[in-house]
NUTORMI-862593 format. One record per residue (C-alpha): residue in one letter; z, x, y. Coordinates in steps of 0.25 Angstrom, whole numbers, plus 5000, padded with zeros to 4 digits. Layout:
N
AZXY/...
This chain:
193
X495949534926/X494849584935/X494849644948/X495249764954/X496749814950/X497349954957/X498150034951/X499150104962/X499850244963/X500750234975/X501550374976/X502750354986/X502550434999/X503650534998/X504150504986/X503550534971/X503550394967/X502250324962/X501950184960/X500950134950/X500350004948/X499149924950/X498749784958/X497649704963/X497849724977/X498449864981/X498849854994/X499549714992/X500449784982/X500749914989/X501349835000/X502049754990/X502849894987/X503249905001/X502649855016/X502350005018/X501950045007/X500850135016/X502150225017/X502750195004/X501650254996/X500750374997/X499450315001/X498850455000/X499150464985/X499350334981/X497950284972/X497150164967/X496550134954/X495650014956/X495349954943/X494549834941/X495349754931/X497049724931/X496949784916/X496349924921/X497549924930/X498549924921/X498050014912/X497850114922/X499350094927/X499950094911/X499350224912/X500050274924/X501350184922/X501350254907/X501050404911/X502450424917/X503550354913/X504550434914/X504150454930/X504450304931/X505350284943/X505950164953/X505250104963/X505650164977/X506650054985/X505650044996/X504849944986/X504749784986/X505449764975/X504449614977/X503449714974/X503749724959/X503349874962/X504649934955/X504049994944/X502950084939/X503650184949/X503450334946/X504050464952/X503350604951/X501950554945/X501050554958/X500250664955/X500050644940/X499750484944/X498750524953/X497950624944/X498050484932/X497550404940/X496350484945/X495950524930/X496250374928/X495450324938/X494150414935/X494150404919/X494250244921/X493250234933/X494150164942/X494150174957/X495350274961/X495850244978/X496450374981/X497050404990/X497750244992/X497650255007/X496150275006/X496050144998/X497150055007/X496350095021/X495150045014/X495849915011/X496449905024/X495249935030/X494649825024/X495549735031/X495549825045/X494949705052/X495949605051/X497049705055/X496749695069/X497049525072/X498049535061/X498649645067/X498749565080/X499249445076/X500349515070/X500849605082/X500649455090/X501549395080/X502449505082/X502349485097/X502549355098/X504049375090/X504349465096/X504249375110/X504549245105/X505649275092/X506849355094/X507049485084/X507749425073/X506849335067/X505449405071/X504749425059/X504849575057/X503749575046/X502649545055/X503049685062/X502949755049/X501749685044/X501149735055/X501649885057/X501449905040/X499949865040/X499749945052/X500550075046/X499750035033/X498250055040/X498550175047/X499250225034/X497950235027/X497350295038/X496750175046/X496850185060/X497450065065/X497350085080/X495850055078/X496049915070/X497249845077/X497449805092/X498049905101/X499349805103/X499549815088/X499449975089/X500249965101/X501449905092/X501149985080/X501450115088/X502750045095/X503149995081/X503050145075/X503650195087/
């Protein structure tokens, strides 16, 4: 199969726990590991290698998956078990994983993204226009429940939808004051307290 495939290197922030694997669309899967997976993962050290073909990809991964065995390790509890993210887990290989992947990476000419945050603002970037009337509807959503619905059936995930793509763009440094309304911001900062 044809088309771009990433290979991901997702170390744990505050734990020495790596995650290996590879996907079509990066940022879909992370936040199939966890909502928050901005916090989950070390975006600083976290890495792409784009590919351009699904077989690429899985060689490159065999390689990393096949390196350490013995450093294989359960997935932390944090992550959606929906996720099918419960293996290819490793504990105490960040450093060697990332010095592997950047020979990798330069022997087979394939596009390294590293540092991951780098790479996510560019995506996230690429969508900053729309944040703005999306981000508005949702805090009017959130609005109108909170005047017309009492608390036990508002829908809560409208809340987090809004606060983890928010908390997302400013964890890969974008500043979100200067792409959302000044309401939105308002809630945000009264939401973080």
């Amino acid at each position: 199969m044809r088309g771009k495939t990433f290979v991901y290197v997702l170390p744990c922030a505050g734990e020495d726990l790596t995650k290996v694997g590879f996907t079509h669309d990066p940022v879909q899967r992370f936040r199939s590991f966890h909502p928050r997976f901005f916090a989950l993962f070390d975006l600083e050290r976290g890495m792409l290698v784009e590919t351009g073909r699904l077989r690429d990809a899985r060689r490159v991964e065999r390689l990393l998956i096949e390196r350490w065995p013995e450093h294989r390790a359960a997935a932390p509890l944090l992550v959606s078990e929906a996720a099918g993210g419960h293996t290819e887990w490793f504990r105490g290989i960040a450093d060697q994983a990332d010095g592997l992947v950047r020979r990798v990476a330069e022997r087979y000419g394939y596009p390294l993204h590293a540092p991951l945050s780098g790479w996510l603002r560019a995506r996230f970037a690429e969508r900053a226009d729309q944040l703005y009337e999306w981000s508005l509807r949702m805090l009017d959503m959130l609005e109108w429940q909170a005047l017309n619905l009492p608390p036990e059936v508002q829908d809560a995930r409208l809340a987090a939808m809004l606060g983890d793509t928010l908390d997302a763009c400013r964890a890969v440094g974008m500043d979100i004051a200067a792409l959302v309304p000044s309401r939105v911001m308002a809630w945000h900062a009264k939401r973080h307290g």
